[in-house]
C-alpha positions as CSV (number, residue, x, y, z in Angstrom):
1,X,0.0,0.0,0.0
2,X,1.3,3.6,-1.0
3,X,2.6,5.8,2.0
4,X,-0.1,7.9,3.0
5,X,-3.0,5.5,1.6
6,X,-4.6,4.5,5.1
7,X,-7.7,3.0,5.5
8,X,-9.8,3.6,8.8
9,X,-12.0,1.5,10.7
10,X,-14.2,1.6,13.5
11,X,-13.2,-0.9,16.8
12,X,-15.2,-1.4,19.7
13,X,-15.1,0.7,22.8
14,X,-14.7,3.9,19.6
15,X,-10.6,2.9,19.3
16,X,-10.0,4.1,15.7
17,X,-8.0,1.7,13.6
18,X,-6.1,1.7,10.0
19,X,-4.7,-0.4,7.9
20,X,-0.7,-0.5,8.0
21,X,0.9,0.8,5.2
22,X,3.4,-1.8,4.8
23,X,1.8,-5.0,5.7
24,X,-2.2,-3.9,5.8
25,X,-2.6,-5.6,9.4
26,X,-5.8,-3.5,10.7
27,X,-3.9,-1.7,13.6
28,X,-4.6,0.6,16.3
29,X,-3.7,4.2,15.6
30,X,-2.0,4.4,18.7
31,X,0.1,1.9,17.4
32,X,0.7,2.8,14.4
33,X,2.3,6.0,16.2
34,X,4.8,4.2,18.2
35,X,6.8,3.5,14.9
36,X,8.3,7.0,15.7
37,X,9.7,5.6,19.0
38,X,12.4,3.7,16.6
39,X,15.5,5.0,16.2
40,X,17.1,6.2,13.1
41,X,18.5,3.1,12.0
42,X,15.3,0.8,12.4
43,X,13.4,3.5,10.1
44,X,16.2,3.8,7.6
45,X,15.4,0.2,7.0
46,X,11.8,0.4,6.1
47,X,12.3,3.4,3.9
48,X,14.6,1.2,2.1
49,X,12.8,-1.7,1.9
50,X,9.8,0.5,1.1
51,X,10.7,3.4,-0.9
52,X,7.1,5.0,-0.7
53,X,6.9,5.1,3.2
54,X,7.1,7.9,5.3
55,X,7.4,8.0,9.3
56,X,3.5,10.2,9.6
57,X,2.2,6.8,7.9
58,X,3.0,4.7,11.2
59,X,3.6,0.7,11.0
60,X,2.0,-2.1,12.8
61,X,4.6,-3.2,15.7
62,X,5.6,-6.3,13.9
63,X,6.9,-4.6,10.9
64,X,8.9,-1.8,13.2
65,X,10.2,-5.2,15.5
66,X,11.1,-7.2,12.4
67,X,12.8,-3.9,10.7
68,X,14.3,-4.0,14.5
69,X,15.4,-7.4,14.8
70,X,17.1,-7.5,11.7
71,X,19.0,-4.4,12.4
72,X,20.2,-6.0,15.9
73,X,21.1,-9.2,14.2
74,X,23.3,-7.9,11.3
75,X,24.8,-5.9,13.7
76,X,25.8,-8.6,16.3
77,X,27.3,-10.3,12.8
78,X,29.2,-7.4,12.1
79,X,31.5,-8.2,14.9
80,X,29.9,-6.2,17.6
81,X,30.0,-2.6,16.3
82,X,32.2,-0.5,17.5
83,X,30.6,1.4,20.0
84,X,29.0,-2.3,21.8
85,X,31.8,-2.9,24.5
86,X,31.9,-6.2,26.4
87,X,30.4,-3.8,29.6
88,X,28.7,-0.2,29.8
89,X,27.5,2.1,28.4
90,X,25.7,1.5,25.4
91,X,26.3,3.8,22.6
92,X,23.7,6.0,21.0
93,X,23.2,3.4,17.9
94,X,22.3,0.6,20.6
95,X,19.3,2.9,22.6
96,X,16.4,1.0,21.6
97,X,18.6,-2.1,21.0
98,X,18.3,-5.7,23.1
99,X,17.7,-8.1,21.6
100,X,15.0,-10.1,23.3
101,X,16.3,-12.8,26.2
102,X,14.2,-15.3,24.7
103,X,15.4,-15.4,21.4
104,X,18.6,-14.8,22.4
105,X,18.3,-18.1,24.3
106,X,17.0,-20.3,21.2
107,X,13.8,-20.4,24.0
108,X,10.9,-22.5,22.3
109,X,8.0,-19.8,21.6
110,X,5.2,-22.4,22.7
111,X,6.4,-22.8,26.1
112,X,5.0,-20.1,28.2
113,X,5.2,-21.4,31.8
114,X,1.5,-22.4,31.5
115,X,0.1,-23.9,34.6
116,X,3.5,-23.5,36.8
117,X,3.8,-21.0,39.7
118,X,7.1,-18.9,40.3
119,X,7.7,-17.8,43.8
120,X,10.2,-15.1,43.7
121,X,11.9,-13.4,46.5
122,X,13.3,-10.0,46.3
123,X,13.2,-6.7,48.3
124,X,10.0,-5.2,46.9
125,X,7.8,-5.6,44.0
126,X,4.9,-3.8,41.5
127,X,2.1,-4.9,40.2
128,X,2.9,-3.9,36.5
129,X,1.0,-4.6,33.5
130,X,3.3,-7.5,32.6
131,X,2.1,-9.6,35.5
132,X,-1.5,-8.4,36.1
133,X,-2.9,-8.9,32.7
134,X,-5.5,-9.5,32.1
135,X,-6.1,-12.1,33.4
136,X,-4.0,-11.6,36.6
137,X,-1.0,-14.1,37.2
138,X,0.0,-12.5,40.6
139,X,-1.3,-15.5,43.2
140,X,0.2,-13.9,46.3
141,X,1.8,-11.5,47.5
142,X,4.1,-11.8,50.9
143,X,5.5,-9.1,53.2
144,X,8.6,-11.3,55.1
145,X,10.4,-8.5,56.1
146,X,8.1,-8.0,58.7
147,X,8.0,-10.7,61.9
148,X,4.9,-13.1,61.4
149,X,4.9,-12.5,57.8
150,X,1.9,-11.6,56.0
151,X,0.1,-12.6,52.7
152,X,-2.4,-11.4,50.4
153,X,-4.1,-14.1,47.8
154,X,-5.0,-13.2,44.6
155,X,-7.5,-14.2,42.0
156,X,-7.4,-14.3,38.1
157,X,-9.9,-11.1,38.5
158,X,-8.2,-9.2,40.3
159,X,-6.2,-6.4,40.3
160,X,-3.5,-6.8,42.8
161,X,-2.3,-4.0,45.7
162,X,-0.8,-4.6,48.6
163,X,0.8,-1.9,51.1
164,X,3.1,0.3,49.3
165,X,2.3,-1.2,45.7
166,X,1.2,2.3,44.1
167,X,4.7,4.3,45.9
168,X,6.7,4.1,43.2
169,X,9.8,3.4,45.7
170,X,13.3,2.5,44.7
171,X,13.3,-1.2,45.6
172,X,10.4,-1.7,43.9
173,X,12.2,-1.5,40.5
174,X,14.4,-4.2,41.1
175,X,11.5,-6.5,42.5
176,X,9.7,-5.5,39.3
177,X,13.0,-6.1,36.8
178,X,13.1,-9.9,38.5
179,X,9.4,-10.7,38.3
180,X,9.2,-9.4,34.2
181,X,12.5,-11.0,33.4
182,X,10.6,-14.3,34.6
183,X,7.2,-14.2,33.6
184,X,6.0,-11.0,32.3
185,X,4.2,-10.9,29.1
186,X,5.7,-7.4,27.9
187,X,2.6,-6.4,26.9
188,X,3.8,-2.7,26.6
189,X,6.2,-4.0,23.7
190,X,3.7,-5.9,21.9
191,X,5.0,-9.6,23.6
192,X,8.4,-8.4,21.8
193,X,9.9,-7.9,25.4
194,X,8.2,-10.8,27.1
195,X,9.7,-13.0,30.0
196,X,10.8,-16.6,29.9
197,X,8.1,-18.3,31.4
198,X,5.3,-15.2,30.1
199,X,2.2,-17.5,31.1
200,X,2.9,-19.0,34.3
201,X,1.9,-17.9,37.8
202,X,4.0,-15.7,40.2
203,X,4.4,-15.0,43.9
204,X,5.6,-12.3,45.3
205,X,7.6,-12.6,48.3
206,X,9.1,-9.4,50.0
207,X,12.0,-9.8,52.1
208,X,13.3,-6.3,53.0
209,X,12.6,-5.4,56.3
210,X,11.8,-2.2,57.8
211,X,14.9,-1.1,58.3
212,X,15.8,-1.4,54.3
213,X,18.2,-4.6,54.6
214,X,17.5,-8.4,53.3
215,X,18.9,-10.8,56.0
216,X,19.1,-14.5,56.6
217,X,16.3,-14.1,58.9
218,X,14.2,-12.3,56.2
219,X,14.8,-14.5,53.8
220,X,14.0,-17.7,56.3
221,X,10.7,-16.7,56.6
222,X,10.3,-16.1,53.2
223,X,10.8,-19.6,52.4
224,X,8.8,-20.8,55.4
225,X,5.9,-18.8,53.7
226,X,6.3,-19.9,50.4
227,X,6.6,-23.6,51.7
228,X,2.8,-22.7,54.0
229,X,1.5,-21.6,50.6
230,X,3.2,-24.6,48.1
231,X,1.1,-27.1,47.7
232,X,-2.0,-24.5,47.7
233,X,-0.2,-22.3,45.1
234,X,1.0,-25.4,43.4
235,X,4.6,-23.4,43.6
236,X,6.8,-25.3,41.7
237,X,9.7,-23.2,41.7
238,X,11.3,-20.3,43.9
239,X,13.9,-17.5,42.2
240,X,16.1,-15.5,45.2
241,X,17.7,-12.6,43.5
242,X,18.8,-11.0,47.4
243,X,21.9,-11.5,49.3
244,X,21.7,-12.4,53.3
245,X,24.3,-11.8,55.8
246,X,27.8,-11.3,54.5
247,X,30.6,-13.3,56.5
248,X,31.8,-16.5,56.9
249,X,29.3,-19.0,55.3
250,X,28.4,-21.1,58.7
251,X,27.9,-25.0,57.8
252,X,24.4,-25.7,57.6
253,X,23.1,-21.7,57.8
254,X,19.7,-21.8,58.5
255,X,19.0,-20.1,54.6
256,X,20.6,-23.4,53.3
257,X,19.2,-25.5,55.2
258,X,15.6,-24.3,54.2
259,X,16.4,-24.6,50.7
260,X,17.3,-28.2,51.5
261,X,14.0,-29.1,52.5
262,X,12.4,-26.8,50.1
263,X,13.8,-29.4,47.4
264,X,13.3,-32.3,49.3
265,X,9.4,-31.5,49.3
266,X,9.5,-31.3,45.3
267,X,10.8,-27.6,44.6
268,X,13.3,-26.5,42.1
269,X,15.3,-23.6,44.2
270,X,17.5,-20.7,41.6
271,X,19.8,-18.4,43.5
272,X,21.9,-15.4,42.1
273,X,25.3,-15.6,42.3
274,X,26.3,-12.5,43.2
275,X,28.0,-9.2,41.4
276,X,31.5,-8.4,43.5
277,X,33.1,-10.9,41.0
278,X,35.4,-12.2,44.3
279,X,35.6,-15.9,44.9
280,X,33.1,-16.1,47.7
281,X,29.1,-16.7,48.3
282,X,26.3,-15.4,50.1
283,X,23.2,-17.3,51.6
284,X,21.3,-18.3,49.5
285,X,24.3,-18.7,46.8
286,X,25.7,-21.1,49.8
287,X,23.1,-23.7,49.6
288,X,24.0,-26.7,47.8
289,X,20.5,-27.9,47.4
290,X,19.9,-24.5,45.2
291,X,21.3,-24.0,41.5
292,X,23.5,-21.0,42.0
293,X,23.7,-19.3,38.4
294,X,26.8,-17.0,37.4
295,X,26.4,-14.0,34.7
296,X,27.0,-14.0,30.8
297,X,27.7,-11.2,28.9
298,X,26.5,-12.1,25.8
299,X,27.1,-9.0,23.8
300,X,23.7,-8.8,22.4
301,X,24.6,-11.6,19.5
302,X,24.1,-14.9,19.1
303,X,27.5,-15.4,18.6
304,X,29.3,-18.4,21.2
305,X,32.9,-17.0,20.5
306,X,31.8,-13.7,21.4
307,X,30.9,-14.3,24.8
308,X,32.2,-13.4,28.3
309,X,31.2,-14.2,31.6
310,X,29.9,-11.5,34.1
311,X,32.0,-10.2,36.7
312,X,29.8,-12.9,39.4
313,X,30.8,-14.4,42.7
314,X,32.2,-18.2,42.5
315,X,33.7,-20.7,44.5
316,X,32.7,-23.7,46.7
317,X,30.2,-24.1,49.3
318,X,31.1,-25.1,52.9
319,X,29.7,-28.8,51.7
320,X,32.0,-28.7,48.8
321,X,29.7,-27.9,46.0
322,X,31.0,-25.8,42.9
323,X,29.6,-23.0,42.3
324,X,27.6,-21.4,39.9
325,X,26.6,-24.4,38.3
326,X,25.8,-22.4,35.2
327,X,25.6,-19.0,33.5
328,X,22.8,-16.6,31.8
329,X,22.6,-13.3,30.1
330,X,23.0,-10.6,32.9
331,X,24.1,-8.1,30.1
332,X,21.6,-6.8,27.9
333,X,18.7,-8.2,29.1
334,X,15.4,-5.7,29.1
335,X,12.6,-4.8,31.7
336,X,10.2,-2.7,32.5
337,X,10.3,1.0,33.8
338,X,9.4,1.7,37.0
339,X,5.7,3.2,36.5
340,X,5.4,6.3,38.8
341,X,8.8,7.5,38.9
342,X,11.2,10.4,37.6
343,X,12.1,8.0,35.4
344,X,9.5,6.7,33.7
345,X,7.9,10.3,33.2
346,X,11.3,11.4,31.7
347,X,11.2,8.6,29.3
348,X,7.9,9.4,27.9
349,X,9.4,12.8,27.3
350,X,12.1,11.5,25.2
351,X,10.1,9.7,23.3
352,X,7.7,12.3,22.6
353,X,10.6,14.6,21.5
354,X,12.2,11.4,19.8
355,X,8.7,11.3,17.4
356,X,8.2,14.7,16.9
357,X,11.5,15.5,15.8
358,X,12.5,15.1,11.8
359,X,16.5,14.4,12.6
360,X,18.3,12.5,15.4
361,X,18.2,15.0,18.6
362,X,21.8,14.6,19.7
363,X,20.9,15.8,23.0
364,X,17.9,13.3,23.4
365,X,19.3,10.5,21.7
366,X,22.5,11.1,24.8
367,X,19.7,10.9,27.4
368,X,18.1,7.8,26.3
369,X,21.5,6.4,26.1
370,X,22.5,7.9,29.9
371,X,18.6,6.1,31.3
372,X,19.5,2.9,29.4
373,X,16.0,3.2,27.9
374,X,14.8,0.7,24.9
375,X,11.3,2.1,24.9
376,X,9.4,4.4,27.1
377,X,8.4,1.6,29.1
378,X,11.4,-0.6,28.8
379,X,15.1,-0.6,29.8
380,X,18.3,-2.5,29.8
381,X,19.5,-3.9,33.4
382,X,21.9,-5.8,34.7
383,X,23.5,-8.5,37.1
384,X,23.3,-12.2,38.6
385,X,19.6,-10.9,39.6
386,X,18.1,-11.1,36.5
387,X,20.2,-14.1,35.5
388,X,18.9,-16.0,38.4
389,X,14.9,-15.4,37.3
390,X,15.8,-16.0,33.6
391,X,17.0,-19.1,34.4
392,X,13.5,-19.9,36.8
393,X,12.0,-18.6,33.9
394,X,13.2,-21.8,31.5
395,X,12.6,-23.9,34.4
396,X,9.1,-22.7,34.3
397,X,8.8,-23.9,30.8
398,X,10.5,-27.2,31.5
399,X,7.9,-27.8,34.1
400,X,5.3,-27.1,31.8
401,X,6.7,-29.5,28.9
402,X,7.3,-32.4,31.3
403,X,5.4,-32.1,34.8
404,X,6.5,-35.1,36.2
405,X,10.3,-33.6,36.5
406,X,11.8,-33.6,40.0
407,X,14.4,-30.9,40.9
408,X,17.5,-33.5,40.8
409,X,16.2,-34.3,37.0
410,X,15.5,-30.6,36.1
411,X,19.0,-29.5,37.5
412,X,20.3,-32.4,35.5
413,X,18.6,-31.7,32.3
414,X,19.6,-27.9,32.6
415,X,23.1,-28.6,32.8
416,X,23.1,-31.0,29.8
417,X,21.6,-28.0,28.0
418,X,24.5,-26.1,28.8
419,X,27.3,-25.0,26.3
420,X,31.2,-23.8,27.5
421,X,31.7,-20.1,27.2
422,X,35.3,-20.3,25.3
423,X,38.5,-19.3,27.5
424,X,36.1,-18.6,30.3
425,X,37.3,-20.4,33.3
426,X,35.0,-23.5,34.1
427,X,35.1,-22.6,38.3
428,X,33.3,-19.4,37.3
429,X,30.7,-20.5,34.5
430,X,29.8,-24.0,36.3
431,X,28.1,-26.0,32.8
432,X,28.4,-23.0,30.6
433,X,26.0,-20.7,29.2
434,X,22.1,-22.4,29.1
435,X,20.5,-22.5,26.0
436,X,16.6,-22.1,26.8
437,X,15.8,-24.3,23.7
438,X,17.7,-27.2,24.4
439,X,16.7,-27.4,28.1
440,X,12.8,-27.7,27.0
441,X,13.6,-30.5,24.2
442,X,15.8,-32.7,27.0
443,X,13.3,-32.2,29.1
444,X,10.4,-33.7,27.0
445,X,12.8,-36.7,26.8
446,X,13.2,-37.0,29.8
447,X,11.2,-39.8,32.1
448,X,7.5,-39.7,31.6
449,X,8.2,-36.8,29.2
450,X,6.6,-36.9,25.8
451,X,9.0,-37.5,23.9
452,X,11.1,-40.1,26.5
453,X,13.3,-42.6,24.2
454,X,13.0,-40.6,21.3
455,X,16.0,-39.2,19.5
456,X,16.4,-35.6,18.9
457,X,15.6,-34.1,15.4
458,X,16.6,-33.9,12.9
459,X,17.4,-37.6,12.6
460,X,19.7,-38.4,10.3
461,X,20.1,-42.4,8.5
462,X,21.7,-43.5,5.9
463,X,19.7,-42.1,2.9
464,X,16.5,-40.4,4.4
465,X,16.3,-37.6,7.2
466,X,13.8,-37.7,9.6
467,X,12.2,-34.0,11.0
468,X,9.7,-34.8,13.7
469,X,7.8,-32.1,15.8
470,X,6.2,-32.5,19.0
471,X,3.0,-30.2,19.3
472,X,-0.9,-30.6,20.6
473,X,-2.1,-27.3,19.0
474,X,-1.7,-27.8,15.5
475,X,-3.0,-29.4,12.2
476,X,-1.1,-29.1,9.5
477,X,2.9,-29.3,9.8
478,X,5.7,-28.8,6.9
479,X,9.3,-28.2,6.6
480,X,10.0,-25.6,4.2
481,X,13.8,-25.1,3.6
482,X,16.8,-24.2,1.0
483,X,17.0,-27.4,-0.4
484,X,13.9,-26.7,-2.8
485,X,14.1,-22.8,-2.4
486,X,11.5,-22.6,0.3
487,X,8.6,-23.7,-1.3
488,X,5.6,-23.4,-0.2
489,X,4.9,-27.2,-0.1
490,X,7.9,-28.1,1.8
491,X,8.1,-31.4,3.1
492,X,4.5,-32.2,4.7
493,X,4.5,-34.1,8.2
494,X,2.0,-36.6,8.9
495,X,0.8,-37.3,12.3
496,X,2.3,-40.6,13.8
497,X,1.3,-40.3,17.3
498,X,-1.3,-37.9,19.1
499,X,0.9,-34.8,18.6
500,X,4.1,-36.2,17.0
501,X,4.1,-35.6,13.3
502,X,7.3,-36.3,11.0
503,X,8.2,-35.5,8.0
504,X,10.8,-37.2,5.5
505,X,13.8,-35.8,2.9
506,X,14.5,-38.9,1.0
507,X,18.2,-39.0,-0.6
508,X,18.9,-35.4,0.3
509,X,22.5,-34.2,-1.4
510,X,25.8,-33.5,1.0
511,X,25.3,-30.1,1.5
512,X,24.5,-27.4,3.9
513,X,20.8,-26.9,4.4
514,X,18.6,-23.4,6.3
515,X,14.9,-25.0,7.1
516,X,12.0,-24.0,9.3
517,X,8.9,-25.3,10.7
518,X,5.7,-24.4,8.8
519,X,2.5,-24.6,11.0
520,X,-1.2,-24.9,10.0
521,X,0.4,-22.4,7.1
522,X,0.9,-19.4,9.3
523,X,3.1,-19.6,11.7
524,X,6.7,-20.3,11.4
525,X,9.1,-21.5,13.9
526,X,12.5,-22.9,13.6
527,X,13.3,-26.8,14.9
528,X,13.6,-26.5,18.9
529,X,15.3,-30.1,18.9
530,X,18.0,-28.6,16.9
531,X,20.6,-26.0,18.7
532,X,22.5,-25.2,15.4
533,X,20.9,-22.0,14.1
534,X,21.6,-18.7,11.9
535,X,20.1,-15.8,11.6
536,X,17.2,-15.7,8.8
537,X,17.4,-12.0,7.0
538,X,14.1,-11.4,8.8
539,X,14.7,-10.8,12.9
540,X,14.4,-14.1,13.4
541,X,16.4,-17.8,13.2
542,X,17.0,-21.1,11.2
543,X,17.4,-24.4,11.9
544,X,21.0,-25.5,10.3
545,X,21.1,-29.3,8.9
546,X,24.8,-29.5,7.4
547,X,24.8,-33.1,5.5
548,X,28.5,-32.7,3.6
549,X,30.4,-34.7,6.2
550,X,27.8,-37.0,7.0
């Protein structure tokens, strides 16, 4: 459609809608507008790839994040431009620039957490848009900081509050970056900036007392209240992004030895390493029971030779046990603005300017850079506490794909799923870096799972390879790829159990091969079995089958 040609439609509740003028997508004209959030580069792109376009017409937010996406990704490829160090600050070119956690992590997009409940414990939460939906995913709400505790339950209909929920207060924020990084739906990005787990439920355990510290005590009774409320909330899995008492770790510390029975009873415990980048460890870190998880700095790429680990804490526990046992993105990862604060009032201000301006503001562009904003809502944050709740996060979704999991098989299937960061040295990154995909394909394999005994695809024999796909919610499954120039027809699957379909290249040549997943015609998703991918020219990945040495 011509720039300028818009077509406007009536939408219930009087919300006026148009067509976009690249893709036609019928498109609130509020977001429509928020194409003139990008920054230069992203709308560079769509002028070039559309000639006739012009920034008043708007676009629908999956052609700005697909213009987006592909900007990030050719940039990762080109060797981590220039101004992308391996720490702070971002340079002007990057504001607006993550790319998201979950792709970064090869995470399966139809795992969502669905039906598991994330207890996470941090100094102070908000109930954001992310979490409260609707419907509302926030079950509870605890106060440990205070001696008993206290707890607020939470329905789907609701609309969660809780003492000091509206203030707007500094710990709040990094309560709120742990919670999205976990299970928010990042609905103020259009899902684009979505947690790991971005269906499952949360609880929200405080555990800074009135005096403003997080202590072993405070953090005992916030596992004693998450253990009351476990088998009501059907908590399945507890994140701690806080630090107790500094000191000598005491054998058997009461925080460790709640974590112990935390597992024993069936829960999957993730503790943050840490930030000082010194070999030593802080309850919860200490407890062998818990998977402790280092930081990666993953430079924003995809790329496994790029990588570096985080400046996190390491060493061994007073029982002997190595820690982290494995590392996440703590670089680069995005969450959501405070709402309510200097901050995120500033932020709609650049933006604003950032719209209405017809040339890069030097100044504004500086600022967004200085607030580390990606969108008026969203910004880039940092450290083994957002690492820690990724990592629940693709637990979550591990849960979800094979219930019947126990926290000695989930630790052990997260490990597996694991890759080395190169040079890095293995006390500090435990198994490696995990990659989110991988974890939730072992895991279907995995006893009672539903694909146990089954070998990973793509399978590859002596003159046919085997693509099989393992999913309840669709109809119609091909594999569309390079070796017949994408066609449309692709290789078509045919259902050989309830939800296992496979399809079948017969005498395929040696060579080097980019394919996807086709579903019910519409949706496109690259292999999750397979952990060798490449970027597709479009924001998003491939699946890589390389046949020339087989």
């Amino acid at each position: 459609m011509a720039g300028g040609r818009v077509l406007t439609l009536d939408r219930p509740g009087g919300e006026r809608s148009r067509a976009c003028s690249l893709c036609g997508r019928s498109t609130p004209a509020h977001d429509l507008a928020e194409a003139a959030w990008a920054p230069p580069a992203v709308r560079t792109r769509i002028e070039t790839a559309h000639p006739e376009w012009r920034r008043r017409d708007g676009a629908c937010p999956v052609c700005v994040q697909e213009a987006l996406l592909t900007v990030l990704l050719s940039r990762g490829d080109a060797a981590l431009h220039d101004g992308v160090q391996s720490a702070w600050p971002l340079d002007t070119g990057a504001a607006f620039g993550a790319l998201p956690t979950p792709l970064r992590m090869h995470a399966d997009p139809r795992v969502t957490g669905r039906g598991v409940t994330i207890a996470l414990v941090d100094a102070a939460f908000h109930p954001h848009g992310d979490l409260v939906g609707p419907p509302n995913r926030i079950r509870a709400w605890i106060d440990a900081g205070r001696d008993p505790a206290m707890t607020l339950l939470f329905g789907p209909d609701d609309l969660p509050s809780w003492p000091g929920s509206a203030d707007g207060a500094g710990p709040q924020w990094h309560g709120l970056m742990t919670s999205a990084v976990a299970a928010g739906d990042g609905r103020l990005s259009h899902g684009l900036y979505r947690g790991m787990a971005p269906a499952a439920g949360v609880v929200l355990v405080q555990a800074r007392e009135p005096g403003g510290g997080i202590t072993n005590a405070s953090i005992g009774r916030a596992l004693a209240s998450i253990a009351d409320l476990r088998e009501a909330l059907g908590i399945g899995i507890v994140s701690l992004a806080v630090a107790g008492d500094a000191g000598p770790p005491l054998a058997g510390n009461p925080v460790d030895r709640a974590i112990e029975e935390m597992v024993a009873a069936g829960v999957v415990v993730i503790a943050a390493a840490g930030n000082d980048g010194e070999r030593r460890l802080i309850p919860p870190a200490t407890a062998p029971a818990a998977i402790t998880v280092g930081g990666l700095d993953d430079r924003n790429t995809f790329d496994l030779g790029a990588m570096a680990l985080w400046h996190g804490n390491y060493g061994e526990t007073v029982a002997g046990t190595a820690k982290p046992e494995l590392v996440a993105p703590s670089l680069w990862v995005v969450a959501p603005v405070l709402p309510g604060t200097a901050k995120a009032r500033e932020a709609e201000r650049l933006f604003d300017d950032r719209a209405r301006a017809d040339e890069a503001d030097v100044r504004v562009e500086e600022r967004i850079r200085a607030l580390q904003l990606v969108t008026p809502h969203y910004q880039i944050v940092d450290g083994t506490s957002v690492a820690a709740p990724i990592v629940a996060g693709v637990a979550a979704g591990m849960l979800q794909a094979n219930p019947e999991l126990t926290p000695a098989t989930l630790r052990a299937t997260l490990l597996a799923a694991c890759r080395a960061v190169p040079g890095a040295p293995a006390e500090r990154q435990g198994a490696g870096a995990l990659d989110a995909g991988q974890a939730v394909a072992r895991a279907r394999r995995e006893r009672h799972g539903p694909m146990e005994g089954r070998p990973p695809s793509p399978i590859v024999l002596a003159d046919v390879v085997r693509f099989t796909l393992h999913d309840h919610d669709v109809r119609d499954v091909r594999v569309c790829g390079s070796w017949d120039d994408w066609s449309a027809a692709g290789l078509p699957a045919r259902r050989v159990e309830p939800a296992l379909f496979e399809a079948i290249m017969r005498s395929p040549a040696p060579a080097r091969y980019a394919y996807k997943f086709l579903l019910d015609e519409v949706r496109w998703i690259d292999d999750p079995d397979n952990p060798h991918k490449e970027q597709d020219g479009f924001g998003r990945l491939n699946s890589i089958l390389d046949l020339r040495t087989r």
